[in-house]
N, CA, C and O atoms as CSV, one atom per row, in Angstrom:
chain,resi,resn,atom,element,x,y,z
A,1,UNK,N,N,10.656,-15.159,-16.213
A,1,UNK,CA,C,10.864,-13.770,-15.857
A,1,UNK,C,C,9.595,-13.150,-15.274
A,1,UNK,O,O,9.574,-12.313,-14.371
A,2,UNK,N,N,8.848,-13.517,-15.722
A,2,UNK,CA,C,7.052,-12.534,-15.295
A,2,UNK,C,C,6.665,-13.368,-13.977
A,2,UNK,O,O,5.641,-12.914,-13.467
A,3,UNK,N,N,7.185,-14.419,-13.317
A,3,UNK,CA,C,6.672,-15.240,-12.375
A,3,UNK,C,C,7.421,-14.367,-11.562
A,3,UNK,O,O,6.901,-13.967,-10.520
A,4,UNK,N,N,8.879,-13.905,-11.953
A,4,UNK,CA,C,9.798,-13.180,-10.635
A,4,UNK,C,C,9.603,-12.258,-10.571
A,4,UNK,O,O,10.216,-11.657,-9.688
A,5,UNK,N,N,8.607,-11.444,-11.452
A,5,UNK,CA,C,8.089,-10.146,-11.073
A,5,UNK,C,C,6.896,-10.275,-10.286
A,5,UNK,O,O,6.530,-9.379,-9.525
A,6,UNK,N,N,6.387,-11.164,-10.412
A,6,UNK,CA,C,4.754,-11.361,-9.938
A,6,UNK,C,C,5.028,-11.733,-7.993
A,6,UNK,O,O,4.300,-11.218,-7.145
A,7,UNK,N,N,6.212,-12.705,-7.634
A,7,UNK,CA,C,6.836,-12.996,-6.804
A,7,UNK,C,C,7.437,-11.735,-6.081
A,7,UNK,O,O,7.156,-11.676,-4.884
A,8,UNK,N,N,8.111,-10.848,-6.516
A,8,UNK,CA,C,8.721,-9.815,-5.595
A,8,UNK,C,C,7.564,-8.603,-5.418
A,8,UNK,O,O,7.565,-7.683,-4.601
A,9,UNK,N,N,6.792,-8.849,-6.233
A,9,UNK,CA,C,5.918,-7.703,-6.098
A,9,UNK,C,C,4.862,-8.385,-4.840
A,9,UNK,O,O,4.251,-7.637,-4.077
A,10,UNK,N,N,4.782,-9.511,-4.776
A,10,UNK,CA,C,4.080,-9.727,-3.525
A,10,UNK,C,C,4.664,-10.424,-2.254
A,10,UNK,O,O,4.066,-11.056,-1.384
A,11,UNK,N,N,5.988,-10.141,-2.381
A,11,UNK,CA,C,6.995,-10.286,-1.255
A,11,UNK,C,C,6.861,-8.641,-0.965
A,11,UNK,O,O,6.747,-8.352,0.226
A,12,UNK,N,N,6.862,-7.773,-1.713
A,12,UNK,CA,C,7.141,-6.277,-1.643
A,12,UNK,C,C,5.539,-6.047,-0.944
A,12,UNK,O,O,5.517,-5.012,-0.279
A,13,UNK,N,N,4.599,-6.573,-0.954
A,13,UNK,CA,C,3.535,-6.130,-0.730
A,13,UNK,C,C,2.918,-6.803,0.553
A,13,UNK,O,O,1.992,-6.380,1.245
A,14,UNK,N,N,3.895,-8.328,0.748
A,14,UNK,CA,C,4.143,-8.595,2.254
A,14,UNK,C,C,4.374,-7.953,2.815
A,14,UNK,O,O,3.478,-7.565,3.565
A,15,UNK,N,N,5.514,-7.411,2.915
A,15,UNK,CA,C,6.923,-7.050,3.448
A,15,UNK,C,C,6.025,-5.615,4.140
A,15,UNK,O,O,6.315,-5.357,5.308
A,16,UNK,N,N,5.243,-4.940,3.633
A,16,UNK,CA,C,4.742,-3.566,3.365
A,16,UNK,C,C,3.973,-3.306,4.657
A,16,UNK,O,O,3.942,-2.477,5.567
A,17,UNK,N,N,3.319,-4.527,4.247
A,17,UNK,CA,C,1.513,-5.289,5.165
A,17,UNK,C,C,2.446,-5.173,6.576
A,17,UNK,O,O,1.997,-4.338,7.362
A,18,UNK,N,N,3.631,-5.850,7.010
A,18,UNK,CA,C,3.953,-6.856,8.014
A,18,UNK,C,C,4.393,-5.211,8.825
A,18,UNK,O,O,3.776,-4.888,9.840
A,19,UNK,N,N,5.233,-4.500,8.383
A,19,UNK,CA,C,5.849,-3.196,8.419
A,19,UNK,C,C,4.689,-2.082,8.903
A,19,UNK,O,O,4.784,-1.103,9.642
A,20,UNK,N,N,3.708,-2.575,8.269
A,20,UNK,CA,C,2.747,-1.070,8.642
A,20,UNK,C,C,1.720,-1.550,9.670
A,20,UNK,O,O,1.072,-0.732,10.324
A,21,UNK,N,N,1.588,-2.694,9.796
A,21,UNK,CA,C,0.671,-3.155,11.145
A,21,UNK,C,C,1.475,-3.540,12.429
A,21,UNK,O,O,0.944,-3.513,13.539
A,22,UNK,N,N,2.867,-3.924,12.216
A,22,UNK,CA,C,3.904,-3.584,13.630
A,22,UNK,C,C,4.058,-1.799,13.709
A,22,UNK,O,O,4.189,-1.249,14.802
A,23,UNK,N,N,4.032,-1.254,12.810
A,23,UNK,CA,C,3.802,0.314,13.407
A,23,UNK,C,C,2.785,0.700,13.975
A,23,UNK,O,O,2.842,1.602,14.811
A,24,UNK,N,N,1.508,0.026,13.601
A,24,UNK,CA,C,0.698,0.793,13.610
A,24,UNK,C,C,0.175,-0.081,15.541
A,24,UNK,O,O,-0.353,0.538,16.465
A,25,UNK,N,N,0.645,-1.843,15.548
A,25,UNK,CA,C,0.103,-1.625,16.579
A,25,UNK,C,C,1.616,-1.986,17.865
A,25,UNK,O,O,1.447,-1.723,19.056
A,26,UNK,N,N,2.537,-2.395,17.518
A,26,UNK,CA,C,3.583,-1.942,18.336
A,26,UNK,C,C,4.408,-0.821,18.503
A,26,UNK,O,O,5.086,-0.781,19.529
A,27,UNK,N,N,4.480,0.077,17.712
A,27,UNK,CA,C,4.858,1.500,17.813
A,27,UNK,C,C,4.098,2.373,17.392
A,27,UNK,O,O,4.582,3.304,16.748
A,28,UNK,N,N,2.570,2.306,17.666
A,28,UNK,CA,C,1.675,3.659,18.148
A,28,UNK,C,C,1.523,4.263,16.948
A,28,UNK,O,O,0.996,5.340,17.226
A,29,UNK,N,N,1.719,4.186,15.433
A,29,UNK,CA,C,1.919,4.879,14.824
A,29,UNK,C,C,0.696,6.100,14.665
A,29,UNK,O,O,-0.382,6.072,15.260
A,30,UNK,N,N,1.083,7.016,13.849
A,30,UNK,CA,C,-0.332,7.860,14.300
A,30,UNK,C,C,-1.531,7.948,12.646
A,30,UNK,O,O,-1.970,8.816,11.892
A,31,UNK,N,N,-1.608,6.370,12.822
A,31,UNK,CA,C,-2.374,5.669,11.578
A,31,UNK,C,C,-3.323,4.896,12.330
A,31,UNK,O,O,-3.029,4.482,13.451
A,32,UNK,N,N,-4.882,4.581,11.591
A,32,UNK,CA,C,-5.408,3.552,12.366
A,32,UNK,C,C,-5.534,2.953,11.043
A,32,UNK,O,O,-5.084,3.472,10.022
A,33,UNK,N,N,-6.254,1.681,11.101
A,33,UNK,CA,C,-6.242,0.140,10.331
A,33,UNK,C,C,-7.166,1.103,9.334
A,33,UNK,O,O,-6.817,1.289,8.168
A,34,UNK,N,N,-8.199,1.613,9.808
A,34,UNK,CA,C,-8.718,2.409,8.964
A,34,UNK,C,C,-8.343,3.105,7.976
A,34,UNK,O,O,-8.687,2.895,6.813
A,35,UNK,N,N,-7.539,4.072,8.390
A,35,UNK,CA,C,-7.112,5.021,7.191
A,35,UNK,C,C,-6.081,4.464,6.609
A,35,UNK,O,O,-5.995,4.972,5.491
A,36,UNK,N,N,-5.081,3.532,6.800
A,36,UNK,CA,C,-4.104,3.046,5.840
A,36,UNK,C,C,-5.232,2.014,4.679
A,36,UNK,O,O,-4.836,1.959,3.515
A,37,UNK,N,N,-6.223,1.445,4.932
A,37,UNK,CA,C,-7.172,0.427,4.334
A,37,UNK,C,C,-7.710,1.210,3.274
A,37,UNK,O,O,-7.707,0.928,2.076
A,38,UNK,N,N,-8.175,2.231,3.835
A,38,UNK,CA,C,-8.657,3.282,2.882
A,38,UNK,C,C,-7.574,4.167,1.588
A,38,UNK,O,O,-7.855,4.462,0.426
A,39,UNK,N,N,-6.554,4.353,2.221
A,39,UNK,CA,C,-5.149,4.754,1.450
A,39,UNK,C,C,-5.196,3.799,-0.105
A,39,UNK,O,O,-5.233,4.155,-1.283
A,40,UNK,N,N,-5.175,2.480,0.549
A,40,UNK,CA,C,-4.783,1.385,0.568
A,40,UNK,C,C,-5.875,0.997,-1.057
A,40,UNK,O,O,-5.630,0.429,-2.121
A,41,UNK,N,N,-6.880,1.549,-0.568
A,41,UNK,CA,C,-8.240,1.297,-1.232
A,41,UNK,C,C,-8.636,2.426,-2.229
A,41,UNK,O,O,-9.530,2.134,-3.022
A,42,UNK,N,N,-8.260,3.300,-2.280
A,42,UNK,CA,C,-8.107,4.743,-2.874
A,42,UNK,C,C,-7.208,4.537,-3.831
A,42,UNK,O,O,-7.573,4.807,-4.975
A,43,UNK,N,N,-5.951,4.065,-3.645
A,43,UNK,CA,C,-4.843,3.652,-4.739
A,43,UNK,C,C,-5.313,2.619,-5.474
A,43,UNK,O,O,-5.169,2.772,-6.687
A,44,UNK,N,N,-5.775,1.720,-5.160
A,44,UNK,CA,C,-6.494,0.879,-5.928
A,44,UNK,C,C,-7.202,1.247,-7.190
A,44,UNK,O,O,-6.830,1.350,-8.359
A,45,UNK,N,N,-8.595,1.449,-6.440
A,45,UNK,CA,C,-9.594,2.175,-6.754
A,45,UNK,C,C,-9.051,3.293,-8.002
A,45,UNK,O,O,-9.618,3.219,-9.092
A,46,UNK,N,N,-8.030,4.240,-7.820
A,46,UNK,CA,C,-7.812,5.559,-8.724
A,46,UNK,C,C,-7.262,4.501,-9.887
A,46,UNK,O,O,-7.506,4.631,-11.087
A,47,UNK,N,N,-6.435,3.374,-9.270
A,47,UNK,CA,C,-5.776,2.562,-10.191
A,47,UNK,C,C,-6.679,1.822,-11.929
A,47,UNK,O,O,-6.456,1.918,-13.136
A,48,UNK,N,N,-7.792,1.076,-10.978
A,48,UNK,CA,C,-8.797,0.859,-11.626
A,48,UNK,C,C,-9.316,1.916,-12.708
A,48,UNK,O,O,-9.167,1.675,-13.907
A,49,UNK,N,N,-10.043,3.310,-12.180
A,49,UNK,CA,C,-10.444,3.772,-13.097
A,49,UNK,C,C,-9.405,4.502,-13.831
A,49,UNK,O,O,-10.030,4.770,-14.857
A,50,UNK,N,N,-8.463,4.906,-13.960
A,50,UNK,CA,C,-7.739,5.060,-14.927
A,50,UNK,C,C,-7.108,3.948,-16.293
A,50,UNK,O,O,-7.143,4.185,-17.501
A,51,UNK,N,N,-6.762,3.175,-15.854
A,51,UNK,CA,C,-6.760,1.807,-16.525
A,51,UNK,C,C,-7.981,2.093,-17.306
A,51,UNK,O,O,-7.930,2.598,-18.428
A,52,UNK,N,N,-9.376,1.680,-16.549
A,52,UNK,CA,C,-10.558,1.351,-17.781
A,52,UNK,C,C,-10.270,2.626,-18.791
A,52,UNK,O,O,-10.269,2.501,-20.016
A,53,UNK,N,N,-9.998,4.010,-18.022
A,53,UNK,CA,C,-9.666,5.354,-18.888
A,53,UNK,C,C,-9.214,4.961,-20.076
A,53,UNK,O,O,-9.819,5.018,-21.147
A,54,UNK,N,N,-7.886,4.465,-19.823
A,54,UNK,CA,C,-7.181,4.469,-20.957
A,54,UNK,C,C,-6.914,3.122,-21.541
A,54,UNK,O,O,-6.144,2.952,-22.487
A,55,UNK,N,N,-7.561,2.192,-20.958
A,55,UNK,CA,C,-8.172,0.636,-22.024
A,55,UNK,C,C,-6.974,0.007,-21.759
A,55,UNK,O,O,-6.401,-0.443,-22.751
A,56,UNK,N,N,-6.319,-0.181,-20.448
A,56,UNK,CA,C,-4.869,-0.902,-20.673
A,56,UNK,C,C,-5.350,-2.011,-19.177
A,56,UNK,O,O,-6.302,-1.806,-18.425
A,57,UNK,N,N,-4.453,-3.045,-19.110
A,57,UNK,CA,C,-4.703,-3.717,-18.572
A,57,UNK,C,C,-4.864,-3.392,-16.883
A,57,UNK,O,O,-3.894,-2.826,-16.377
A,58,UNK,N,N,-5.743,-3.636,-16.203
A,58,UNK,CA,C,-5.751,-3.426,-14.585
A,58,UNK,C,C,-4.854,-4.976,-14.008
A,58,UNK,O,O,-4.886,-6.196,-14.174
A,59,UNK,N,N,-3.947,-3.718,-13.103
A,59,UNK,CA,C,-2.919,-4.773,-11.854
A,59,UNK,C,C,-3.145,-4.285,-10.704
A,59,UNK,O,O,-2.620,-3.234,-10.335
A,60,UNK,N,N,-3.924,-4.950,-10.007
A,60,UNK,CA,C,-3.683,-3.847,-8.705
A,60,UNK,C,C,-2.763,-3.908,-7.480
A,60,UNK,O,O,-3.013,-3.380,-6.396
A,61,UNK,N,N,-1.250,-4.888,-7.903
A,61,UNK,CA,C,-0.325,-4.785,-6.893
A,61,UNK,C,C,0.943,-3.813,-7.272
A,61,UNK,O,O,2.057,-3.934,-6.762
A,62,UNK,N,N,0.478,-2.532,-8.549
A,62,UNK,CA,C,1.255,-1.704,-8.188
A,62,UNK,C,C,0.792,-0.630,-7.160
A,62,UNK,O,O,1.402,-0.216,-6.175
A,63,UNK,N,N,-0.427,-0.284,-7.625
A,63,UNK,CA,C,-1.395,0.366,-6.464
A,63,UNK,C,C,-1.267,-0.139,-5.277
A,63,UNK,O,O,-1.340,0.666,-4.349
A,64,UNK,N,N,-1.100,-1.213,-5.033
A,64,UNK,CA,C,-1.535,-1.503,-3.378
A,64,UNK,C,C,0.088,-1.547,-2.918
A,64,UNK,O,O,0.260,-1.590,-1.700
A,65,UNK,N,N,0.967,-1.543,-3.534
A,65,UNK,CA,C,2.326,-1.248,-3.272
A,65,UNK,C,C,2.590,0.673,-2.814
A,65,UNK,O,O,3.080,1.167,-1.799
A,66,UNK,N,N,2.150,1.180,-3.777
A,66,UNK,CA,C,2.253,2.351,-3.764
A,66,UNK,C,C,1.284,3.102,-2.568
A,66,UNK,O,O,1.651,4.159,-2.053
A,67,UNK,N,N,0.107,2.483,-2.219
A,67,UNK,CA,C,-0.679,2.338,-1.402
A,67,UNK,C,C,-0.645,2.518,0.247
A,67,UNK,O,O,-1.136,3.160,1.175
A,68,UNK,N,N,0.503,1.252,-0.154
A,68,UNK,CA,C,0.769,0.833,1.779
A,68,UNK,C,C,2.227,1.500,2.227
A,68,UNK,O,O,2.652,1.553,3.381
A,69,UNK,N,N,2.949,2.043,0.920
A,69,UNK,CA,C,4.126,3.253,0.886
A,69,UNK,C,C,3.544,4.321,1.504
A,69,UNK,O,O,4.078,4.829,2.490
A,70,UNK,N,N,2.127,4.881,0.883
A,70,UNK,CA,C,2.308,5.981,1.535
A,70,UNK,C,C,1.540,5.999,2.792
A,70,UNK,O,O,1.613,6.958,3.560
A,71,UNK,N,N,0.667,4.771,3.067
A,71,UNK,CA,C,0.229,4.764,4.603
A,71,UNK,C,C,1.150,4.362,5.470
A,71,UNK,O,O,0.717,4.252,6.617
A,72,UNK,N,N,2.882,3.965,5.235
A,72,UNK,CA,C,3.500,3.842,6.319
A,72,UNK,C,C,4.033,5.096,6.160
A,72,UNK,O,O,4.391,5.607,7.221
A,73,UNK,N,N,4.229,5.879,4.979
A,73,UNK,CA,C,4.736,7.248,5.670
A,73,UNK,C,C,3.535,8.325,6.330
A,73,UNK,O,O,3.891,9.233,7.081
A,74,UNK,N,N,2.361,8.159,6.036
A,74,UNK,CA,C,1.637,8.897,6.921
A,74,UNK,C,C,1.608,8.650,8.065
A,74,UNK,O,O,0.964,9.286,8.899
A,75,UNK,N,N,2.640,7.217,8.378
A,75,UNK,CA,C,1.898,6.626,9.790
A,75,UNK,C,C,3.302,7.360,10.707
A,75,UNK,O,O,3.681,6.719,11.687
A,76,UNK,N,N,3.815,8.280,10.472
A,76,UNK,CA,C,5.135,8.600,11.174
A,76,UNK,C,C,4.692,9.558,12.437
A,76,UNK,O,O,4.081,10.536,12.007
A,77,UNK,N,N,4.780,9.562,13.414
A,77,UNK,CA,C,4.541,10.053,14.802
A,77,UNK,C,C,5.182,11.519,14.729
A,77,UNK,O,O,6.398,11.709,14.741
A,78,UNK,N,N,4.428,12.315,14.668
A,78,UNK,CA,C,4.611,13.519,14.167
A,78,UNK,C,C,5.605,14.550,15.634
A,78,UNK,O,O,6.351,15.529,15.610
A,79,UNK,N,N,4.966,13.473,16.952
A,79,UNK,CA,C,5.735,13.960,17.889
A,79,UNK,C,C,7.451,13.722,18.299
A,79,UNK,O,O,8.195,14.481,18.920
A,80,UNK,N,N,7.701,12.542,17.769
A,80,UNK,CA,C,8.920,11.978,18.012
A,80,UNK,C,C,10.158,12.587,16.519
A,80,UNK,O,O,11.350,12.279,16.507
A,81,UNK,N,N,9.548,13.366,15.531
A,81,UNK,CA,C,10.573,13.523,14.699
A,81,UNK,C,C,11.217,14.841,15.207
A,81,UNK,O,O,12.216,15.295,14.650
Protein backbone atom coordinates (compact mmCIF):
# COMPACT_ATOMS: atom_id res chain seq x y z
CA UNK A 1 0.00 0.00 0.00
CA UNK A 2 2.75 2.82 0.92
CA UNK A 3 4.76 1.85 -2.41
CA UNK A 4 1.26 2.91 -4.32
CA UNK A 5 1.20 5.97 -2.59
CA UNK A 6 4.81 6.78 -3.01
CA UNK A 7 4.19 5.75 -6.94
CA UNK A 8 1.15 8.06 -7.70
CA UNK A 9 2.47 10.78 -5.85
CA UNK A 10 5.36 10.85 -8.25
CA UNK A 11 3.39 10.03 -11.32
CA UNK A 12 1.25 13.14 -9.89
CA UNK A 13 4.40 15.11 -9.66
CA UNK A 14 5.45 13.95 -13.25
CA UNK A 15 2.43 14.52 -14.71
CA UNK A 16 2.60 18.28 -13.05
CA UNK A 17 6.45 18.88 -14.25
CA UNK A 18 5.45 17.65 -18.00
CA UNK A 19 2.07 20.04 -17.90
CA UNK A 20 3.73 23.18 -16.62
CA UNK A 21 6.85 23.27 -18.91
CA UNK A 22 4.57 22.51 -22.23
CA UNK A 23 2.72 25.69 -20.91
CA UNK A 24 5.19 27.45 -20.08
CA UNK A 25 7.24 26.83 -23.30
CA UNK A 26 4.60 25.79 -26.00
CA UNK A 27 1.75 27.90 -24.92
CA UNK A 28 3.48 31.14 -23.72
CA UNK A 29 2.28 30.78 -20.40
CA UNK A 30 2.70 33.98 -18.45
CA UNK A 31 5.21 31.99 -15.98
CA UNK A 32 8.96 31.80 -16.43
CA UNK A 33 11.10 28.56 -15.27
CA UNK A 34 11.96 30.94 -12.68
CA UNK A 35 9.08 31.76 -10.78
CA UNK A 36 7.29 28.36 -10.95
CA UNK A 37 11.04 26.90 -9.42
CA UNK A 38 10.75 29.33 -6.88
CA UNK A 39 6.83 28.54 -6.15
CA UNK A 40 8.06 25.27 -6.39
CA UNK A 41 10.87 25.95 -3.77
CA UNK A 42 8.87 28.12 -1.35
CA UNK A 43 6.36 25.15 -0.87
CA UNK A 44 9.00 23.10 -0.08
CA UNK A 45 10.94 25.14 1.92
CA UNK A 46 7.51 26.45 4.16
CA UNK A 47 7.05 22.57 4.09
CA UNK A 48 10.32 21.87 5.80
CA UNK A 49 10.13 24.41 8.43
CA UNK A 50 6.95 23.65 9.69
CA UNK A 51 7.50 19.95 9.97
CA UNK A 52 10.85 20.67 12.08
CA UNK A 53 7.99 23.19 13.96
CA UNK A 54 6.03 20.64 14.90
CA UNK A 55 8.63 17.48 15.10
CA UNK A 56 6.70 15.35 12.49
CA UNK A 57 8.19 13.75 9.73
CA UNK A 58 9.43 15.94 6.45
CA UNK A 59 7.97 14.69 2.76
CA UNK A 60 8.56 16.97 0.35
CA UNK A 61 6.34 15.48 -2.53
CA UNK A 62 3.31 16.88 -0.94
CA UNK A 63 4.79 20.35 -1.19
CA UNK A 64 6.20 20.03 -4.50
CA UNK A 65 2.75 18.68 -5.62
CA UNK A 66 0.99 21.49 -4.15
CA UNK A 67 3.81 23.60 -5.49
CA UNK A 68 3.68 22.96 -9.24
CA UNK A 69 -0.51 23.23 -8.70
CA UNK A 70 -0.20 26.48 -8.02
CA UNK A 71 2.56 27.51 -10.58
CA UNK A 72 0.40 26.04 -13.34
CA UNK A 73 -2.42 28.09 -12.15
CA UNK A 74 -0.40 31.22 -11.96
CA UNK A 75 0.83 30.32 -15.30
CA UNK A 76 -2.76 31.13 -16.94
CA UNK A 77 -2.53 33.96 -19.69
CA UNK A 78 -4.36 36.55 -18.17
CA UNK A 79 -5.10 37.86 -21.78
CA UNK A 80 -6.86 34.95 -23.35
CA UNK A 81 -9.45 34.28 -20.36
Amino acid sequence: MAHETIRSALYQIGALTVLLLYGIFALNFDVTVFRAVLLVGTAIATQAICSRIKHVAFDPRSAAISGLSLSCCCAVNRSRC
